[in-house]
C-alpha positions in Angstrom: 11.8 -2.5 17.8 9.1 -4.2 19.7 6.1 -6.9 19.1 3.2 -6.8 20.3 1.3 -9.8 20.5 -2.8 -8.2 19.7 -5.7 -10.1 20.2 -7.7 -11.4 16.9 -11.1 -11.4 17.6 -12.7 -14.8 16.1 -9.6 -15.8 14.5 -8.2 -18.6 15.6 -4.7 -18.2 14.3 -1.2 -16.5 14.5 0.8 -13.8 12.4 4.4 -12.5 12.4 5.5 -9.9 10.1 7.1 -11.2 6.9 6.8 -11.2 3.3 6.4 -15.0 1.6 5.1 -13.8 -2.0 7.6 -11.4 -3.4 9.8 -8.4 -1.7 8.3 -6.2 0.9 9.6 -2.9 -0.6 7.7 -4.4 -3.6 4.1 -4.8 -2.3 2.0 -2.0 -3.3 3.1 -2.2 -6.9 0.4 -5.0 -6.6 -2.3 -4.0 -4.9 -4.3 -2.4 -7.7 -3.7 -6.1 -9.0 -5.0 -7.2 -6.0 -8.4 -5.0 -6.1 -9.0 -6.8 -9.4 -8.2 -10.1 -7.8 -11.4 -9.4 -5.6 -14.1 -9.6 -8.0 -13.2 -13.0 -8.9 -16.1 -15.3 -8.8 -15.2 -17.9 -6.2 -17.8 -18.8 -3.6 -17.2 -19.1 0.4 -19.1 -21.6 2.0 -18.2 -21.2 5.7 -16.1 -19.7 8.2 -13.9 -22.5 8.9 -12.0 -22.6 5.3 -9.6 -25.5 4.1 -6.1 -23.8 2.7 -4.3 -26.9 1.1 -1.4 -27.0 3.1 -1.6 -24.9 6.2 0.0 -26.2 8.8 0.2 -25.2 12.6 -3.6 -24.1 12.4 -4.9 -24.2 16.4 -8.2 -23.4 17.8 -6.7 -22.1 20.9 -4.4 -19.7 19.7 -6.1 -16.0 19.2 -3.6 -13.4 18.3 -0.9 -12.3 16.0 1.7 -10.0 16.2 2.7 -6.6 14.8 5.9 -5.0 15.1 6.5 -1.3 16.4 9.0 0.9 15.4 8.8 4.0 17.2 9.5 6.9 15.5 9.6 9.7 18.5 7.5 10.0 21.6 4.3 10.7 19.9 4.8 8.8 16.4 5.5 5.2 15.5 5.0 2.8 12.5 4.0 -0.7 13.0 4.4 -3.4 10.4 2.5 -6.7 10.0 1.5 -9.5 7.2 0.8 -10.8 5.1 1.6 -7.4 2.7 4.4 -6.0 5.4 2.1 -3.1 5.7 3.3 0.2 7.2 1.1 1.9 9.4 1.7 4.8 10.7 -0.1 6.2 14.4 0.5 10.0 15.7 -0.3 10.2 19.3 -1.6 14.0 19.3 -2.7 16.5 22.2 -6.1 16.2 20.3 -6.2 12.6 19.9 -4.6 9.5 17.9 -4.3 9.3 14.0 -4.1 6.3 11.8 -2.8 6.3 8.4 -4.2 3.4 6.1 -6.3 0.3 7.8 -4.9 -2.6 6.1 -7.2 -6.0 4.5 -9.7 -6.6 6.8 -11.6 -6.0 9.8 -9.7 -8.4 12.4 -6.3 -7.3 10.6 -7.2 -4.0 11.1 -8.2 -4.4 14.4 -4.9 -6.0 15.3 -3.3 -3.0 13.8 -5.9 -0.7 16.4 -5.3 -2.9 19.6 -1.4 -2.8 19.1 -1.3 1.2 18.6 -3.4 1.0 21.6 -1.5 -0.8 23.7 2.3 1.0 22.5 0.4 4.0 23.3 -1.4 3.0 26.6 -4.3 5.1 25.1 -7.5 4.9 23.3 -8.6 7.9 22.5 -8.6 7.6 18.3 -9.1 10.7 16.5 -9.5 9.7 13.1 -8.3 7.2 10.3 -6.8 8.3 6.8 -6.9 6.5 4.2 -3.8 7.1 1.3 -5.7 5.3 -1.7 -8.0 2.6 -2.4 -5.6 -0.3 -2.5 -7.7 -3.4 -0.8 -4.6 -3.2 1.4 -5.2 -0.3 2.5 -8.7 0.8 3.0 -9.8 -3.1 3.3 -9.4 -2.8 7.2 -11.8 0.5 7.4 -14.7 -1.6 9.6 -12.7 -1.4 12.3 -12.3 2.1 12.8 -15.8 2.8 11.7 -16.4 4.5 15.2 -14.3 7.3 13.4 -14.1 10.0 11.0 -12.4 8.0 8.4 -11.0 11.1 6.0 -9.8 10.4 2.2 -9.7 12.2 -1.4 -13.4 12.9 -3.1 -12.7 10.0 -5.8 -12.1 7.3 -2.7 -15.2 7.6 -1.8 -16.9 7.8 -4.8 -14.8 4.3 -5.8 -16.4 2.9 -2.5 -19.4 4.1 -2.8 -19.9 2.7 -6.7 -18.6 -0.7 -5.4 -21.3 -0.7 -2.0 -23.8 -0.6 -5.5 -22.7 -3.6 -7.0 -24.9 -6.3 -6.6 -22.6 -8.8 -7.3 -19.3 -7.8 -4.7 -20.1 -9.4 -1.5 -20.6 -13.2 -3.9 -17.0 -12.0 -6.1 -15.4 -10.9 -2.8 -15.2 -14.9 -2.3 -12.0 -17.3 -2.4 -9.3 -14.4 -2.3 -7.4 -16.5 0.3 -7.3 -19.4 -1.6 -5.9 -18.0 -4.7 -2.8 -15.6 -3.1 -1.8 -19.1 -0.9 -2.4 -21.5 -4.7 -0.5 -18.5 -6.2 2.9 -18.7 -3.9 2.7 -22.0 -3.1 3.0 -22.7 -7.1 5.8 -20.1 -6.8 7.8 -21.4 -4.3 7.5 -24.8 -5.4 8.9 -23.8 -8.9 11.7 -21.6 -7.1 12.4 -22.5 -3.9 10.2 -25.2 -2.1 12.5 -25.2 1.3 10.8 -22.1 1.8 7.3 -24.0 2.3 8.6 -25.7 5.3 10.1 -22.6 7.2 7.1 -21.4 10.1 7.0 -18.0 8.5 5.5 -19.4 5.7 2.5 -21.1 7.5 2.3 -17.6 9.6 1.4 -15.8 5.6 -1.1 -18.5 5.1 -2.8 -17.6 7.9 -2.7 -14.3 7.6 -4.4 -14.6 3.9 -6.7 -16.9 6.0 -8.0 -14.6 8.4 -8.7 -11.7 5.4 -10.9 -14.7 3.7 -12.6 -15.6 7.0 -13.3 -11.4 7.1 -14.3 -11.9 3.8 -17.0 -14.6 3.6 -18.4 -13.1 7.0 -19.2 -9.6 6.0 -17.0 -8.0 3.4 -18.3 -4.6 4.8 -17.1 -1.4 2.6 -16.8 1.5 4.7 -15.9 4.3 2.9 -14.8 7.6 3.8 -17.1 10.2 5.6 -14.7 13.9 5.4 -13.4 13.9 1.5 -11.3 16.6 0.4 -10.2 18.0 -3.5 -6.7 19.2 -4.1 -5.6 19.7 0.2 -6.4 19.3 3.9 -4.7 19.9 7.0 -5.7 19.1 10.4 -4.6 20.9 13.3 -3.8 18.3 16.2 -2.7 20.9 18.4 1.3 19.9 18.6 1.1 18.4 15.3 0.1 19.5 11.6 -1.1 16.8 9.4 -1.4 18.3 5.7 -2.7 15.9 3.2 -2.0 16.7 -0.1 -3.6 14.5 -3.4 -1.7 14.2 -6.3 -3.4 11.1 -8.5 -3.2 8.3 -11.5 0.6 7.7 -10.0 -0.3 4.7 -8.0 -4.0 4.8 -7.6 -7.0 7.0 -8.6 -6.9 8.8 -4.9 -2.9 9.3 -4.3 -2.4 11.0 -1.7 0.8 12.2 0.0 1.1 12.8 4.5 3.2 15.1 5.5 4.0 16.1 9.4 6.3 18.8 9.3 6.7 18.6 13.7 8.0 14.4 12.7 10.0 15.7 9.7 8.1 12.9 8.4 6.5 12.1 4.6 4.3 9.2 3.8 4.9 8.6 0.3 1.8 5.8 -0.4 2.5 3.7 -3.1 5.2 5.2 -5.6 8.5 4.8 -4.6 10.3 1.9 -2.7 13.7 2.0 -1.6 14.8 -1.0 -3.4 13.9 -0.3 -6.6 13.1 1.2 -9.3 10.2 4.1 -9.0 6.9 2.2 -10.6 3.7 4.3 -12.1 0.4 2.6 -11.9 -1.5 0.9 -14.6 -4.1 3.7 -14.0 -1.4 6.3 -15.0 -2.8 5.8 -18.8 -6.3 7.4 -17.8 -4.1 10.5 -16.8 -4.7 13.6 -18.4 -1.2 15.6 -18.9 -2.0 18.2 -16.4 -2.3 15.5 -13.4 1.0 14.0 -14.5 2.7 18.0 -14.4 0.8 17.9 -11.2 2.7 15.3 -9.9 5.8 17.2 -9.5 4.2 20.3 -8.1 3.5 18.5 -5.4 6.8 16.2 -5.2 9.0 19.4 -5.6 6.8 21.6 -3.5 7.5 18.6 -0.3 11.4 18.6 -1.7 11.4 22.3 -0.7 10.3 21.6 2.9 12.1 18.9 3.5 15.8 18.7 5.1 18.7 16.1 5.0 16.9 14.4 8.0 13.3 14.2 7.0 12.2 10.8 6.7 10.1 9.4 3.8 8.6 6.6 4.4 6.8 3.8 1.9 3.6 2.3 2.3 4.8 -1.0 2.5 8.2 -2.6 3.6 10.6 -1.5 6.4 13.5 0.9 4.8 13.3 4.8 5.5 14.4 7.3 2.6 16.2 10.1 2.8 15.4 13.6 0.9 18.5 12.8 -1.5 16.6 8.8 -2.7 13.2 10.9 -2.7 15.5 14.2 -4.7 17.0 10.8 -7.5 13.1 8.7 -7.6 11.2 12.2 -9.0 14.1 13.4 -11.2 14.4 10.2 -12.9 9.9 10.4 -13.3 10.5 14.0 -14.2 13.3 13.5 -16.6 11.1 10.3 -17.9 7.8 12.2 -18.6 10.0 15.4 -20.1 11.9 13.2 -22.8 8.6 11.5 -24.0 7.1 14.9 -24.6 10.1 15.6 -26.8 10.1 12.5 -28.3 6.4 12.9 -29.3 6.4 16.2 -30.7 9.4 15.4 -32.6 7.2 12.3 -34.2 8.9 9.5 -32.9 7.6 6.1 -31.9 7.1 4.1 -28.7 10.0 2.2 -29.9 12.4 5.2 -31.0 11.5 6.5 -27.4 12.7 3.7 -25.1 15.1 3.3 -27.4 16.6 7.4 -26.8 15.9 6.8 -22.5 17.8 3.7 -21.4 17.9 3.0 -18.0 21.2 3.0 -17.8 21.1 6.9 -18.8 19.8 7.2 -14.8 22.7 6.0 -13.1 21.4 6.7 -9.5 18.1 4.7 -10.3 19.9 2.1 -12.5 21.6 0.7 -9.7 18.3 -0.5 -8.1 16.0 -3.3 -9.4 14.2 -2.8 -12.3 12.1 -6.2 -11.7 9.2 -6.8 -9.3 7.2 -9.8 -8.2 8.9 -12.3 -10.4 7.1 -15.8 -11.2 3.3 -13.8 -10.0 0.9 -13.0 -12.3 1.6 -9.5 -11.5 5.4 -9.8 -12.7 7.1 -6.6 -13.8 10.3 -7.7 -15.8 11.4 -4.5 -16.9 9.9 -1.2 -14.5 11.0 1.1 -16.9 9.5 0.3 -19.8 6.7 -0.1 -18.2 6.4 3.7 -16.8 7.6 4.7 -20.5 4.4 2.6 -21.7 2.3 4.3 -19.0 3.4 7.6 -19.8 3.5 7.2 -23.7 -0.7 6.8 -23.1 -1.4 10.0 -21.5 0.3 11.8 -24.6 -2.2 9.4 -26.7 -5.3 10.1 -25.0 
């Protein structure tokens, strides 16, 4: 495990990796949250911004840092705030890949220069973005010298949003509100925290996305779009992208590299709990949902007792029998509300029939996320019997 310390460019601040808001492993189930959060209405009126409370802020410090986990020779994963992101770089005989390009332009850039310098290359290939989580495809800007490649309903998000004529004013104050938001969480729950340095290092990190922000929130969108599959040949590696949809995001899409033994899951499943389907599951039709596990079982087929699937946020690597347990309990889930709705019964009688507990292997996890946020999920499992109970209802 290494850090790289990565120059910022115009930001006068420093990052270490490290969640502050809620639990790494819990991140993405908030980032559709977080797109929302953007088209707020607060206004930025300069560069320099005033974050109540951020301490440690220096003019003459210029970088922040980004851990590296390498993952073999030619593939690592490098992690960094304020979101714990995952990013994952292939070195390739025909250049160097980047999965997801996290926030903002200098975060993403960070991201670049540290997969540069692990590397000791520069010759980037192309960027791919997983979905259209702010968190991930926030950062594109700085890859813009690329092809940037992503699912046909990506781009048309990102292209609908360049129209509004109101995002770049809405795009304002996101910094402000994620550092109010903790800061009244941690006062109510534990206010030691606020003193500890990795908690100024997350306010900076929010920060420097503002700063990116109210500078130019540029949306870069991808330029190669694909349907239902694409797979580039790299010459010693095979990247096969494969989109599945509504589970997370609108634009879900699963990596695989069969010469890493390696699966990039996005935004679905987290080691460390319970498996969590998007609020956008409900505009699912039924067939995407059966898609779902088409695609899940079809990568369960492939895989061995040493591939490695790997979240898009947080630091813990699955194994095929956690990935095997996370889409047999969504399986079994979407399979008993069918039966419960052709046999009449209501939302009620259905939760009711599917405890949790009746999932022992997932039971064991937690069935809670980002308690005390706005985004608070008390009880996952409901919630993905909710989300599923729509589709049947649309």
């Amino acid at each position: 495990m290494l850090i790289w310390p990565v120059a910022a460019p115009d930001a006068a601040l420093t990052i270490t990796a490290g969640m502050w808001w809620g639990n790494a492993e819990s991140a993405g189930s908030a980032n559709r949250a977080l797109n929302r959060t953007l088209w707020g209405s607060e206004k930025c009126s300069s560069r320099e911004l005033s974050l109540a409370g951020v301490n440690g802020v220096e003019s003459g410090t210029s970088s922040f840092d980004v851990t590296v986990q390498r993952l073999s020779p030619r593939a690592a994963v490098f992690y960094g705030d304020p979101w714990d992101n995952a990013i994952v770089a292939l070195a390739t005989q025909k250049g160097i890949v980047v999965v997801d390009a996290p926030f903002s332009k200098t975060i993403a850039q960070g991201f670049r220069n540290a997969i540069q310098a692990e590397f000791k290359r520069n010759d980037f290939a192309y960027l791919i973005n997983t979905h259209e989580d702010i968190c991930h495809i926030g950062g594109n800007e700085a890859f813009a010298d690329l092809p940037i490649i992503g699912h046909v309903s990506l781009r048309s998000e990102m292209l609908k949003s360049m129209n509004d004529p109101k995002r770049v004013t809405n795009v304002r104050g996101i910094g402000e509100r994620e550092v109010a938001r903790s800061r009244e969480r941690l006062l109510r729950n534990d206010p030691k925290k606020l003193e500890e340095h990795g908690y100024g290092d997350y306010e900076k990190g929010w920060q420097i996305i503002q700063a990116d922000y109210c500078e130019n929130p540029a949306v870069v969108p991808p330029t190669i779009t694909f349907d239902r599959e694409m797979t580039l040949h790299l010459g010693d590696v095979t990247v096969r992208l494969i989109h599945y949809g509504y589970a997370h995001g609108i634009a879900d899409i699963v990596v695989s590299i069969p010469e890493e033994n390696l699966i990039l899951t996005a935004g679905v499943f987290y080691p460390n709990h319970v498996p969590i389907t998007g609020k956008v599951t409900e505009e699912a039709a039924p067939a995407i949902v059966d898609n779902w596990f088409v695609v899940m079982h079809g990568l369960l087929n492939e895989a061995n007792e040493n591939t490695r699937f790997l979240a898009s946020h947080g630091r813990a690597i699955m194994k095929k029998e956690q990935y095997q347990q996370f889409v047999s309990y969504l399986e079994e889930l979407w399979n008993g509300i069918r039966r419960a709705k052709s046999n009449g019964k209501t939302l009620e009688q259905a939760k009711a029939e599917m405890p949790l507990k009746d999932f022992p292997e997932v039971a064991k996890l937690s069935n809670e996320t980002l308690r005390g946020t706005e985004w608070e999920i008390l009880d996952i499992h409901q919630q993905n019997i909710e989300h599923l109970w729509k589709v049947l209802g649309r």
